[in-house]
KEKE-3310 file (N, C-alpha, C; in steps of 0.2 Angstrom, whole numbers, plus 5000, padded with zeros to 4 digits):
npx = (4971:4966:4958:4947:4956:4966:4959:4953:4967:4972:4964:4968:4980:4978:4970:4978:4989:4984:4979:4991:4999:4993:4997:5010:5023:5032:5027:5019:5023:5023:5011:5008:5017:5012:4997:5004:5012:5001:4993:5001:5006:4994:4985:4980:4984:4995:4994:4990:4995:4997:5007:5016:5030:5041:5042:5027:5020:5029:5021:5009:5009:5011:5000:4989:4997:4996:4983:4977:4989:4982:4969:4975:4980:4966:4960:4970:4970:4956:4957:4961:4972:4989:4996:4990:4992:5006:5003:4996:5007:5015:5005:5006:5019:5018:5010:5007:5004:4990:4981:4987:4982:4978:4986:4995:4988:4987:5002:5004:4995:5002:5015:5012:5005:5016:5025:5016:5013:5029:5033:5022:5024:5037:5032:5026:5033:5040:5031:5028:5038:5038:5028:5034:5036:5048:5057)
npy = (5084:5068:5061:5048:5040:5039:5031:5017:5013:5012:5002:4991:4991:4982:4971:4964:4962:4955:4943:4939:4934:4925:4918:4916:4922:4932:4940:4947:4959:4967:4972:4984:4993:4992:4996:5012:5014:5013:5024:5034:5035:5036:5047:5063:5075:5086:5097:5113:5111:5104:5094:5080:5078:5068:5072:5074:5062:5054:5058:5057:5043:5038:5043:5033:5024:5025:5023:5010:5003:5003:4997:4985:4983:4981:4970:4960:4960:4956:4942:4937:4929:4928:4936:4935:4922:4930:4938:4931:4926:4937:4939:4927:4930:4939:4939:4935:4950:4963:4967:4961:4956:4968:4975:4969:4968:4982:4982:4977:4985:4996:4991:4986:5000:5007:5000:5000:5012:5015:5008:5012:5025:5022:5012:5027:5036:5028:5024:5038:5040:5030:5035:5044:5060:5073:5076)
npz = (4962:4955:4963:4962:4954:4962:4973:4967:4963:4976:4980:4971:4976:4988:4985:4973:4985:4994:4986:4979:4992:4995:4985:4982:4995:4995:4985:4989:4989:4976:4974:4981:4975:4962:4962:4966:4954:4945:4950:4949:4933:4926:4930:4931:4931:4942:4959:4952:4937:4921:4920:4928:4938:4943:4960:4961:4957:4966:4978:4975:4973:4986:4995:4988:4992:5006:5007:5003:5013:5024:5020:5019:5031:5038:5032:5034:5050:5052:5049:5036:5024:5023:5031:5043:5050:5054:5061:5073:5076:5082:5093:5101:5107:5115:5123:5138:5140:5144:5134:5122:5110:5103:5102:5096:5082:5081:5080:5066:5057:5058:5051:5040:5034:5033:5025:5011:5011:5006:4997:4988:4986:4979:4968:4962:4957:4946:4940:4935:4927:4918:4909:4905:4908:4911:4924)
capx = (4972:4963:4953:4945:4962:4970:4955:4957:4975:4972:4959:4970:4985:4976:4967:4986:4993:4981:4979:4998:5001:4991:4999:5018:5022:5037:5025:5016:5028:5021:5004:5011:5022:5008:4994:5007:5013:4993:4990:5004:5002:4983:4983:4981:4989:4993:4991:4988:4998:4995:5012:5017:5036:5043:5040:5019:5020:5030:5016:5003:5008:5012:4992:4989:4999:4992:4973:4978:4989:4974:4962:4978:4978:4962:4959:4974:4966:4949:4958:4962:4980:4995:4999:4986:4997:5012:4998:4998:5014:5017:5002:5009:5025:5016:5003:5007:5003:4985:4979:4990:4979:4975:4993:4997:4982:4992:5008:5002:4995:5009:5019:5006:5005:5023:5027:5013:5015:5035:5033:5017:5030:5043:5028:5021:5041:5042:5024:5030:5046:5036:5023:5037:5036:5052:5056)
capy = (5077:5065:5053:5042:5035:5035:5027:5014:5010:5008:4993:4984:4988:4977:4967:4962:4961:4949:4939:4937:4934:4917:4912:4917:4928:4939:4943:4954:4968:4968:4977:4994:4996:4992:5002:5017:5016:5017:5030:5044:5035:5037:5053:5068:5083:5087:5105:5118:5112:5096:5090:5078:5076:5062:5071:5072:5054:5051:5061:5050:5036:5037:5044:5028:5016:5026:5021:5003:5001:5003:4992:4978:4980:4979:4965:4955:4961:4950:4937:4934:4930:4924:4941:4934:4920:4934:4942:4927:4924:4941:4939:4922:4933:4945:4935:4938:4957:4963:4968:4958:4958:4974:4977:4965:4971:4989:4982:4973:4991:4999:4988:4989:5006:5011:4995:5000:5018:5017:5006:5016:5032:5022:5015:5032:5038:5022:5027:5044:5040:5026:5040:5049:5066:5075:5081)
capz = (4962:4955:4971:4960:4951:4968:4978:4961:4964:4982:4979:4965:4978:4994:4982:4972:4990:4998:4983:4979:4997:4995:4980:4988:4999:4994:4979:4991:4988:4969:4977:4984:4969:4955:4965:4964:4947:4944:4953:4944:4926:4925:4933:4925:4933:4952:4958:4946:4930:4918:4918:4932:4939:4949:4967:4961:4956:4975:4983:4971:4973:4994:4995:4986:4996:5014:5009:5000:5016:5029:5017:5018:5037:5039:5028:5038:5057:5050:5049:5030:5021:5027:5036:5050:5053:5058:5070:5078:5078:5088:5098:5105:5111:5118:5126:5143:5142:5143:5126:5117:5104:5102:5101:5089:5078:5082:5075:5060:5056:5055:5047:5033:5031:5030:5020:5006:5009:5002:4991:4984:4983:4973:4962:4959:4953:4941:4933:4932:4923:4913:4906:4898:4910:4914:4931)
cpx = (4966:4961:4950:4950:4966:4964:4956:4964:4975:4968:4965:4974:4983:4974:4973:4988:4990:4981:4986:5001:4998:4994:5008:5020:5024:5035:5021:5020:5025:5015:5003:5013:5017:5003:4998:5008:5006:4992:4992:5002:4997:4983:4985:4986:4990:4994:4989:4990:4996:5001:5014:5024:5037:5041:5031:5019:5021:5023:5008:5003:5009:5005:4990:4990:4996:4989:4975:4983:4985:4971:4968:4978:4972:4958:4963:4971:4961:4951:4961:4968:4985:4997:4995:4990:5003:5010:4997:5001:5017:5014:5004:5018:5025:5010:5002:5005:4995:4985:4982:4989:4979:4983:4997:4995:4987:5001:5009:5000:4998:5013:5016:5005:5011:5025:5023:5017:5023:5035:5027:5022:5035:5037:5026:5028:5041:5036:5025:5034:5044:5031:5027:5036:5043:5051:5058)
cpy = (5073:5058:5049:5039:5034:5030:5019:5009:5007:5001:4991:4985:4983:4974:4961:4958:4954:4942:4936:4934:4928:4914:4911:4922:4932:4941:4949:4959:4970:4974:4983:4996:4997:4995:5012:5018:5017:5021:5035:5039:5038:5042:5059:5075:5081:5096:5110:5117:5106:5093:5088:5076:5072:5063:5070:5065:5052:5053:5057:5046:5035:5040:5036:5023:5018:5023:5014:5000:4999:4999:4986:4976:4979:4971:4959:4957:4956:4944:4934:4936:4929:4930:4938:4930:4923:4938:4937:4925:4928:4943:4934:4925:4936:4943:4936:4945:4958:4968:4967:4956:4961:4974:4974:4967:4981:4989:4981:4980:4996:4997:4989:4994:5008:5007:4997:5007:5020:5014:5009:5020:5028:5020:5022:5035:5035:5025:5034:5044:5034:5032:5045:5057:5067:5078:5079)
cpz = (4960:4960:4966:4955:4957:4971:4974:4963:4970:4983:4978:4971:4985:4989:4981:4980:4992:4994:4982:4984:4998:4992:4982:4989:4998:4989:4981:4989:4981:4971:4977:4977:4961:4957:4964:4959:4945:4946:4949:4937:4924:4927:4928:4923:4940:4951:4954:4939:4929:4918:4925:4932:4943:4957:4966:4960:4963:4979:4982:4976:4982:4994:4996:4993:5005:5012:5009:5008:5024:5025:5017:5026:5039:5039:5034:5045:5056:5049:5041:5028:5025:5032:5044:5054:5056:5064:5074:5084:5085:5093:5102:5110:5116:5124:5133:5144:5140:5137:5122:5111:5101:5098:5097:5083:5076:5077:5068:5054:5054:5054:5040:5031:5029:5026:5011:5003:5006:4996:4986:4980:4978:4968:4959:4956:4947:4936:4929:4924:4916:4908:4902:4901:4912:4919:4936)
residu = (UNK:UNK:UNK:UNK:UNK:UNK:UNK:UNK:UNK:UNK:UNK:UNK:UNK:UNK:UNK:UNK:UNK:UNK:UNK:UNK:UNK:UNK:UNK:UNK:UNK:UNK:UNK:UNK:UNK:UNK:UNK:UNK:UNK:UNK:UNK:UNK:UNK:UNK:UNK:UNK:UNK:UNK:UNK:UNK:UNK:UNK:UNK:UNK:UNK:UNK:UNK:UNK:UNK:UNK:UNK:UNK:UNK:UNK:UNK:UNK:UNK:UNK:UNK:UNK:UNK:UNK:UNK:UNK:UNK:UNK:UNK:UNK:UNK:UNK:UNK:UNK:UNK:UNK:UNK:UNK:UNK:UNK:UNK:UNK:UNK:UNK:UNK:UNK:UNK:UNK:UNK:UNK:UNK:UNK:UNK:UNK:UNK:UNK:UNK:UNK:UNK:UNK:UNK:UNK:UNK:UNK:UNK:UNK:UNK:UNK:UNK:UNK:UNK:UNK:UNK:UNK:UNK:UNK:UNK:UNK:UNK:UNK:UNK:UNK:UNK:UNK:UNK:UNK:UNK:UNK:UNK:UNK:UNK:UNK:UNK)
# end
């Protein structure tokens, strides 16, 4: 595997995400998808051979959207980007329970990893199938 074209795609994919998500929101889904297609295009091989198939692209591009998913929740836990306003939103529901926070911060989490990390997997499909590899 190439790590420095995924680690790459996972920036541009929180960077895109956070950015797109100030200018309108439902543009966040671009992020996961264009970090993934980065990751299998650009990449060279996966396991022993040079030629990549649509599951290596999924496998890419889902790497990809884990890490870029952890650097989006992060990013929104800190406070920045319209996702904070949604932590709020679910901390004021939750508000009565002790570490409502925490557990807020905990949901936000993992919305943002399985949110990135699917849409990574279909970008890294798409970049595949865009690169011209059967499989």
């Amino acid at each position: 595997m190439d790590w420095k074209i995924i680690g790459i795609s996972a920036l541009a994919n929180a960077a895109l995400t956070v950015v797109l998500s100030f200018i309108y929101l439902p543009l966040l889904l671009l992020g996961p998808l264009i970090g993934g297609f980065l990751s299998s295009y650009f990449s060279k091989g996966f396991e022993d051979y040079a030629k990549m198939d649509k599951v290596d692209g999924a496998v890419v591009g889902a790497i990809s959207g884990i890490i870029g998913g952890v650097l989006i929740s992060l990013i929104s836990v800190l406070g920045f980007g319209a996702i904070s306003q949604i932590m709020e939103l679910i901390y004021s529901q939750i508000a009565g329970i002790p570490g409502g926070l925490v557990l807020s911060g905990y949901i936000i989490f993992q919305i943002a990893v399985i949110f990135s990390l699917v849409l990574g997997l279909i970008g890294g499909v798409v970049g595949v199938v865009a690169k011209g590899n059967k499989g």
